[in-house]
C-alpha positions as CSV (number, residue, x, y, z in Angstrom):
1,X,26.4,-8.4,-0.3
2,X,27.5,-7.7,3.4
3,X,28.5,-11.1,4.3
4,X,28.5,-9.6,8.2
5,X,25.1,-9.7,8.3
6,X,24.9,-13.2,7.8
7,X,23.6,-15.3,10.6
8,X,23.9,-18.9,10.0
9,X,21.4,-21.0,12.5
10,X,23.5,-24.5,12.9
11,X,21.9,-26.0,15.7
12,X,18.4,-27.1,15.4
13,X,17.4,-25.4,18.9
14,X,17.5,-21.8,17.8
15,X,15.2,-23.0,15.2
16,X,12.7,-24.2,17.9
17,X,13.1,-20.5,19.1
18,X,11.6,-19.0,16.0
19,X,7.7,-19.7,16.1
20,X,6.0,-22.0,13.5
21,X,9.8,-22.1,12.0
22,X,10.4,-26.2,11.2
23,X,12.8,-27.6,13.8
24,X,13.5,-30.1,11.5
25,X,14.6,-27.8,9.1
26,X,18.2,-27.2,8.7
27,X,18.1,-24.8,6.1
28,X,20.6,-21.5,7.1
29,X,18.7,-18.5,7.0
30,X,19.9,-14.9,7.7
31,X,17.6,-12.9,10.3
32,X,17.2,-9.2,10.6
33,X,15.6,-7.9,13.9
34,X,13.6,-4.8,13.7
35,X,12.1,-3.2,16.6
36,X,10.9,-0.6,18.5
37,X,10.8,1.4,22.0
38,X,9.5,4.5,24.0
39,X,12.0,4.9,26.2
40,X,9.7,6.8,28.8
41,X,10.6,10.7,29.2
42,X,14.9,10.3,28.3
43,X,15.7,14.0,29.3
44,X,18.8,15.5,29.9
45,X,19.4,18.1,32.9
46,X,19.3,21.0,31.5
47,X,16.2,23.5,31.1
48,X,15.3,23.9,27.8
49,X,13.4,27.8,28.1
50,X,11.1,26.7,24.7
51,X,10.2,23.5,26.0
52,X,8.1,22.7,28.9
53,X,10.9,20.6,30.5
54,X,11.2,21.7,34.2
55,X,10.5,18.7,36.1
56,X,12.9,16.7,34.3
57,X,15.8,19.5,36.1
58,X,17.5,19.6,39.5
59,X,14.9,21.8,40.8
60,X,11.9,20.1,39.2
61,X,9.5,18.1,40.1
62,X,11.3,15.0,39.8
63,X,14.8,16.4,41.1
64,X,16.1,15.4,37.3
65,X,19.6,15.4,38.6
66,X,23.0,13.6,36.8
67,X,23.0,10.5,38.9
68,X,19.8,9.6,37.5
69,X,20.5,10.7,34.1
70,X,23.2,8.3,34.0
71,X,20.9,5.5,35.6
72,X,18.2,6.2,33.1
73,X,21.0,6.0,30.3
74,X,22.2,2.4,31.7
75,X,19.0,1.0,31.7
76,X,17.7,2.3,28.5
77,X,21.3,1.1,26.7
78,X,21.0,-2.8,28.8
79,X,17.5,-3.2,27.6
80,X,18.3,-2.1,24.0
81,X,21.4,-4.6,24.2
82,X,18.8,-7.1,25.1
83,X,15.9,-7.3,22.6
84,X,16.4,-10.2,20.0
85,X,19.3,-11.7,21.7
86,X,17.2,-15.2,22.1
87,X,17.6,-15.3,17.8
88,X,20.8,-13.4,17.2
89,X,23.9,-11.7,19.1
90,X,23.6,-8.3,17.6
91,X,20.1,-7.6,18.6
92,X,18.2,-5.3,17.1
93,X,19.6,-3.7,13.9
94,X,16.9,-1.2,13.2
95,X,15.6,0.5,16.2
96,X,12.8,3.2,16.0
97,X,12.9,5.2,19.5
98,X,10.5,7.8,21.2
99,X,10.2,10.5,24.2
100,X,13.6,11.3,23.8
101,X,14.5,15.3,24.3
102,X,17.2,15.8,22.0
103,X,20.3,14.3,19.7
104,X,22.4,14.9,22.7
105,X,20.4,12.2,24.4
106,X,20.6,10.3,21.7
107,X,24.7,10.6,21.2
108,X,24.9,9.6,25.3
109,X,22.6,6.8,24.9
110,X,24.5,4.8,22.1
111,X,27.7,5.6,23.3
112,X,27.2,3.0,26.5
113,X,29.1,0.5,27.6
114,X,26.1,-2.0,26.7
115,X,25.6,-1.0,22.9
116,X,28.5,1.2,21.7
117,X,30.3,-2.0,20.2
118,X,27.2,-2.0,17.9
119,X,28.2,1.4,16.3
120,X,24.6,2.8,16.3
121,X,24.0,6.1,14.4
122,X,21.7,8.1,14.8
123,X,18.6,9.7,12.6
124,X,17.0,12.4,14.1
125,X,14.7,15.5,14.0
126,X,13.5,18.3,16.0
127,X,9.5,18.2,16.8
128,X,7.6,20.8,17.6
129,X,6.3,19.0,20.7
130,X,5.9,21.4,23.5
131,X,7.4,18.9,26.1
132,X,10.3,18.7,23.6
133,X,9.7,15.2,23.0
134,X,10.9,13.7,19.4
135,X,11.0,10.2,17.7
136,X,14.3,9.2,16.5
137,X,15.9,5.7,14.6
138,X,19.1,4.3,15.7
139,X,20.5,1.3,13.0
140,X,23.3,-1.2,13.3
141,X,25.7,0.6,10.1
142,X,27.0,-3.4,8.9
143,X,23.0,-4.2,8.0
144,X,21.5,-0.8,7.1
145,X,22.6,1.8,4.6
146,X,20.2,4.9,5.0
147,X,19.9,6.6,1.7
148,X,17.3,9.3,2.6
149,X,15.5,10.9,5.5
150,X,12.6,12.9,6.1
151,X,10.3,14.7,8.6
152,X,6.6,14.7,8.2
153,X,4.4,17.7,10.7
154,X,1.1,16.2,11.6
155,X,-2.1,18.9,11.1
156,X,-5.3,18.8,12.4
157,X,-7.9,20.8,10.3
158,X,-9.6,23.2,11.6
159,X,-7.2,23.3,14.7
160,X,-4.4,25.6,14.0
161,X,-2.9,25.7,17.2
162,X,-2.5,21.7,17.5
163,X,1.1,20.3,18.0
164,X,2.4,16.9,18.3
165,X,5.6,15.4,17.3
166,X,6.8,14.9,14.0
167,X,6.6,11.2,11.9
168,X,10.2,10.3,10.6
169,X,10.2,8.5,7.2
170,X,13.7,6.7,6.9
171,X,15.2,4.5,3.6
172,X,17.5,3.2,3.0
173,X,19.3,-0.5,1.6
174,X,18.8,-3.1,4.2
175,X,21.6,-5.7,3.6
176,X,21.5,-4.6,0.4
177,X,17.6,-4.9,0.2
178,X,15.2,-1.2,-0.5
179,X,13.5,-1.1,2.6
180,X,11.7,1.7,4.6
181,X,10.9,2.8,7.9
182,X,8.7,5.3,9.3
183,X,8.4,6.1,13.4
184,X,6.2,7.3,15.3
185,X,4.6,9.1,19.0
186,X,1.0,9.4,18.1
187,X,-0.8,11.9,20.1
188,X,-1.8,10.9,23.3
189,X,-4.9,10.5,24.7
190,X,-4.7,13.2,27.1
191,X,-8.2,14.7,27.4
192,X,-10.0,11.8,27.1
193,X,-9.4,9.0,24.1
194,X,-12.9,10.4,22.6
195,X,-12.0,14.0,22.7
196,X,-8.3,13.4,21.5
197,X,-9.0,11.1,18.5
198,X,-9.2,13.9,15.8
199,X,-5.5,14.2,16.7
200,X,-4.5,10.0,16.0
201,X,-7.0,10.1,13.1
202,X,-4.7,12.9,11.7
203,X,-1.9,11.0,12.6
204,X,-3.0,7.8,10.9
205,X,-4.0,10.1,7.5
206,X,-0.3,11.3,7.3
207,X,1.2,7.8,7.8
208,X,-1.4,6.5,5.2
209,X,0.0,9.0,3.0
210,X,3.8,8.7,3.5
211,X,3.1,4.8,3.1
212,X,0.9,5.5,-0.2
213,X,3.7,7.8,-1.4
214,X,6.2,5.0,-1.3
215,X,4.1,2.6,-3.1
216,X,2.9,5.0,-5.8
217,X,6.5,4.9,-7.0
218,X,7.6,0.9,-6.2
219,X,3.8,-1.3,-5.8
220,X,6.8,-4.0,-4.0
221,X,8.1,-1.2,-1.3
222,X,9.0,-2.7,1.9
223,X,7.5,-0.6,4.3
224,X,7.7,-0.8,8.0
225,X,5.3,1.6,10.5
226,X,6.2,1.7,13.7
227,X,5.6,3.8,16.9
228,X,3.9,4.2,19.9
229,X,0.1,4.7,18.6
230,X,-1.5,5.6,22.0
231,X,-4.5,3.5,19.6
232,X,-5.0,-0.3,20.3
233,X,-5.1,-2.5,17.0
234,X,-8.3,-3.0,16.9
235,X,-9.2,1.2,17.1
236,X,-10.6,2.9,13.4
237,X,-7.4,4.7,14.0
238,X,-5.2,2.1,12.5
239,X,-8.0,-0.3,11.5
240,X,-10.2,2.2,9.6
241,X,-7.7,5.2,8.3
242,X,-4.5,3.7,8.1
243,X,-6.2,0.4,7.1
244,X,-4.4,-2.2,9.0
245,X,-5.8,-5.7,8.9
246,X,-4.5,-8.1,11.7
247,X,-5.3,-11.0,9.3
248,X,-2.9,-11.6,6.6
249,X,-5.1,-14.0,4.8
250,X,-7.4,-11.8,4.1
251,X,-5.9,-8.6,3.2
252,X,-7.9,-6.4,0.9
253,X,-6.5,-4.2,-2.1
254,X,-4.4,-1.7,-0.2
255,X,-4.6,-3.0,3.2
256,X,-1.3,-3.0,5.6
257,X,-1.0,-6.2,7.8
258,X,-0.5,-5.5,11.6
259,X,1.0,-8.2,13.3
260,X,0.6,-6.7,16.8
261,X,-3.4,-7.3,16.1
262,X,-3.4,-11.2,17.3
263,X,-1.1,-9.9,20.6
264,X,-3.6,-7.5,21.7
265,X,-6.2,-10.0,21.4
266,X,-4.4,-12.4,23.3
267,X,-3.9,-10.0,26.0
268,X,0.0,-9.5,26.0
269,X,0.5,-5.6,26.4
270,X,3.1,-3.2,25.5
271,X,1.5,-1.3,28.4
272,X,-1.0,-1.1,31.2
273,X,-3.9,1.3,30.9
274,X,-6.1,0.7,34.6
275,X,-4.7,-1.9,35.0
276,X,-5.9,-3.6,31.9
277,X,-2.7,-4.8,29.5
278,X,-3.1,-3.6,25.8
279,X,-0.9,-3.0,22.4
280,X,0.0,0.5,22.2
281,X,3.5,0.1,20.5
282,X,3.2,-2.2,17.2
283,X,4.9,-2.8,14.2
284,X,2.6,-2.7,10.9
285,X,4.2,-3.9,7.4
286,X,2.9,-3.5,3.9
287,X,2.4,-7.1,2.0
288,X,5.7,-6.8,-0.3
289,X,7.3,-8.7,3.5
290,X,4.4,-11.3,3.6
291,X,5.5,-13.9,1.1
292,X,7.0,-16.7,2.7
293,X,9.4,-18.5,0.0
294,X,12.1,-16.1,2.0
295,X,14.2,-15.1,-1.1
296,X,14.2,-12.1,-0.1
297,X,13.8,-10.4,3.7
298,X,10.0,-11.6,4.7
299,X,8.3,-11.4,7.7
300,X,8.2,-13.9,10.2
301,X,6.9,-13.0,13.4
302,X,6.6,-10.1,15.8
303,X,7.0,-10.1,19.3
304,X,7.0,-8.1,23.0
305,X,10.2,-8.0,24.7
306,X,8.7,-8.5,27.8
307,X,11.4,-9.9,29.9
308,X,11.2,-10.7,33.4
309,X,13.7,-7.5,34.4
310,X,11.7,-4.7,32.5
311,X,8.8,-6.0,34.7
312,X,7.5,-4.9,38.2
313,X,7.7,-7.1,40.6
314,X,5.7,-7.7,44.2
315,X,2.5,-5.5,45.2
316,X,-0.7,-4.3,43.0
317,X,1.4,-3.7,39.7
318,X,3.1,-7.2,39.9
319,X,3.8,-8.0,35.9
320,X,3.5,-4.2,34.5
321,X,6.3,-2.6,33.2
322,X,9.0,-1.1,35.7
323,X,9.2,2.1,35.1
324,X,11.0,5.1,35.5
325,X,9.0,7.0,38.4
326,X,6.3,5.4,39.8
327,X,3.6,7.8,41.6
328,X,6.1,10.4,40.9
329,X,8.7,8.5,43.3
330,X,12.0,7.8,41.8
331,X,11.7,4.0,41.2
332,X,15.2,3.4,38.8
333,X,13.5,0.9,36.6
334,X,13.3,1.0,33.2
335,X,9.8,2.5,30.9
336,X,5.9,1.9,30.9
337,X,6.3,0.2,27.3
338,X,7.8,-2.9,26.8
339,X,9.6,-2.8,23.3
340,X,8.7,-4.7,20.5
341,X,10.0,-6.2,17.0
342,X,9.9,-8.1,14.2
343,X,11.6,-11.2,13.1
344,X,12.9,-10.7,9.2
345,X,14.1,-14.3,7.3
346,X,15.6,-14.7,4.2
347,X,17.3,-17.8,2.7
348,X,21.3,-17.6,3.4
349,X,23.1,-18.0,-0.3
C-alpha cells in the first residue's frame, strides 16, 4: 500500500467539512479527491495551419500574445492548486481537463510554480476537433498508477462529415485500488441544443459503451465519467442513453448514479447559460463506489468548486464565472466553468 496517500483526519472539524460525515466520529479515513475542469480555450501562440486557431495568435482576434499565455497558465495552475484543499493539502489527485490545444499546453501548465510540487503527468490524445481542442487527464503519480489508456472517436450515423473531440478512457490502480476514468468535451450545442442533439446522443452511446465494456469484464468496475456534457442532468442525453439516475436509492439494473443531478436542481451551476445557472460539467459513477461501509474507496459527495475568486464580481454577471475574455475584451480571469469533484472515503488501516 502507498502509505503517502494516507490522510489521517485528527481534528473533529475537518469532519464537519465533509457533508453528512459524523462530527462525532473519530474514525481516520483516507480521502481521494477526483475532479474535473474546462479550462476555457488554453491555446498556445502559435498558428496551427490544420486547426482553426487564428484568434488565439498575435494577430487574431484576441491578440493571443505570450503575456497572456503566461497569465492564462497562472490562473489555470492557482485554481487547479485550489480544488479540494478545504479536505486535503494535495488537492485533487485525478484531474480530467478540457479545451486544451496540445500536450505542450499541457507540459507548461503542470510545470507551474502552483502545482509542479504535485508531479502531475500527463495523459493525452490528439482529437480531430477542428478548433484543435482535446480532453486530457493529469494525476498525482503517489495515488494513481495508470496501467492503460485509450482514445475513443465519436460517429454520428448517417453524418460522415461530423467531428468532435475524442472520449479518453484511462485505468489504472488508484492507491492500489482498479479504478477507471473516462473524460470528456461533448459536442456543443452550437446550432441550436435541438438541432445539435444527434451529436450528445452519440456521444452518450459511446460512453455507455466504453462503461458497458468495462463491466462486461469486472460486474464491480469502478468507473468514473466525467466531462463537460454541454447536456444538463436531467436531459435524455445522460438520463435516457447513458442512463444516469440522480437518485442512488433507486437505481435500476444497469443504471449509473449522477451526483451532479441534486446540484442542478438546486440551482448551483458549473456555468451560466442567459443568465440562468445550470450543471454542464458533472461527475457520474457506476454503483461498485456507492456502498457506504468504506472498505474500499466509496463515494461520498460531489461538489462545485465555486470559490469566491473564480467568480465575477460587480455589474449584470455578479456571481458567474470569471472568465477569460469577456464580450471578446481581455478580462484575465479565469474560465466559464467552475470545476467540480468528488469526495472518495475509505477506512485508514
Amino acid at each position: 500500500m502507498n502509505k503517502t496517500l494516507i490522510w489521517i483526519l485528527v481534528a473533529a472539524a475537518m469532519f464537519c467539512g465533509l457533508k453528512s460525515l459524523n462530527a462525532q466520529d473519530q474514525q481516520a479515513y483516507k480521502i481521494g479527491l477526483v475532479g474535473f475542469y474546462n479550462l476555457e480555450n488554453l491555446f498556445d501562440t502559435i498558428d496551427d495551419p490544420l486547426k482553426i486557431d487564428e484568434e488565439f495568435t498575435p494577430d487574431g482576434a484576441n491578440q493571443w500574445n505570450t503575456e497572456k499565455y503566461k497569465a492564462k497558465l497562472h490562473n489555470m495552475a492557482y485554481a487547479i492548486s485550489t480544488i479540494g484543499m478545504d479536505y486535503t493539502p494535495d488537492g485533487a489527485a485525478v484531474l480530467g481537463l478540457c479545451e486544451l490545444e496540445n500536450r505542450q499546453v499541457l507540459e507548461d501548465l503542470v510545470a507551474q510554480p502552483e502545482i509542479v510540487g504535485r508531479n502531475y503527468q500527463i495523459v493525452h490524445y490528439d482529437s480531430p476537433d477542428r478548433r484543435g481542442v482535446d480532453v486530457a487527464l493529469i494525476y498525482n503519480p503517489k495515488y494513481l498508477k495508470v496501467t492503460g489508456s485509450k482514445s475513443y472517436r465519436t460517429v454520428v450515423p448517417d453524418e460522415p462529415e461530423f467531428i468532435t473531440r475524442d472520449q479518453l478512457l484511462v485505468s489504472g490502480l488508484f492507491d492500489g485500488e482498479p479504478m477507471h476514468f473516462i473524460v470528456m468535451h461533448w459536442p456543443s450545442r452550437y446550432g441550436g441544443e435541438k438541432r445539435s442533439l444527434p451529436g450528445r446522443m452519440a456521444a452518450a452511446k459511446l460512453c455507455r459503451h466504453i462503461t458497458d465494456s468495462l463491466l462486461a469484464d469486472d460486474p464491480n468496475a469502478k468507473v468514473i465519467m466525467m466531462g463537460d456534457f454541454n447536456d444538463y442532468p436531467t436531459n435524455k442525453s445522460i438520463t435516457k442513453h447513458l442512463r444516469a439516475n440522480g437518485d442512488k436509492k433507486h437505481l435500476e439494473e444497469g443504471d449509473y448514479f449522477n451526483p451532479m443531478y441534486e446540484l442542478h436542481q438546486n440551482g448551483i451551476g458549473t456555468n451560466y447559460y442567459r443568465d440562468v445557472p445550470g450543471v454542464l460539467d458533472q461527475t457520474i459513477i457506476t454503483p461498485a463506489l456507492l456502498p457506504t461501509d468504506y472498505s474500499t474507496y466509496q463515494y461520498k459527495n460531489a461538489k462545485v468548486h465555486n470559490k469566491e475568486f473564480l467568480k465575477q464580481h460587480g455589474g449584470r454577471y455578479n456571481g458567474f464565472p470569471f472568465r477569460t475574455f469577456a464580450a471578446g475584451v481581455w478580462a484575465g480571469g479565469y474560465s466559464d466553468h467552475f470545476p467540480v469533484y468528488l469526495i472518495l472515503l475509505k477506512k485508514a488501516e
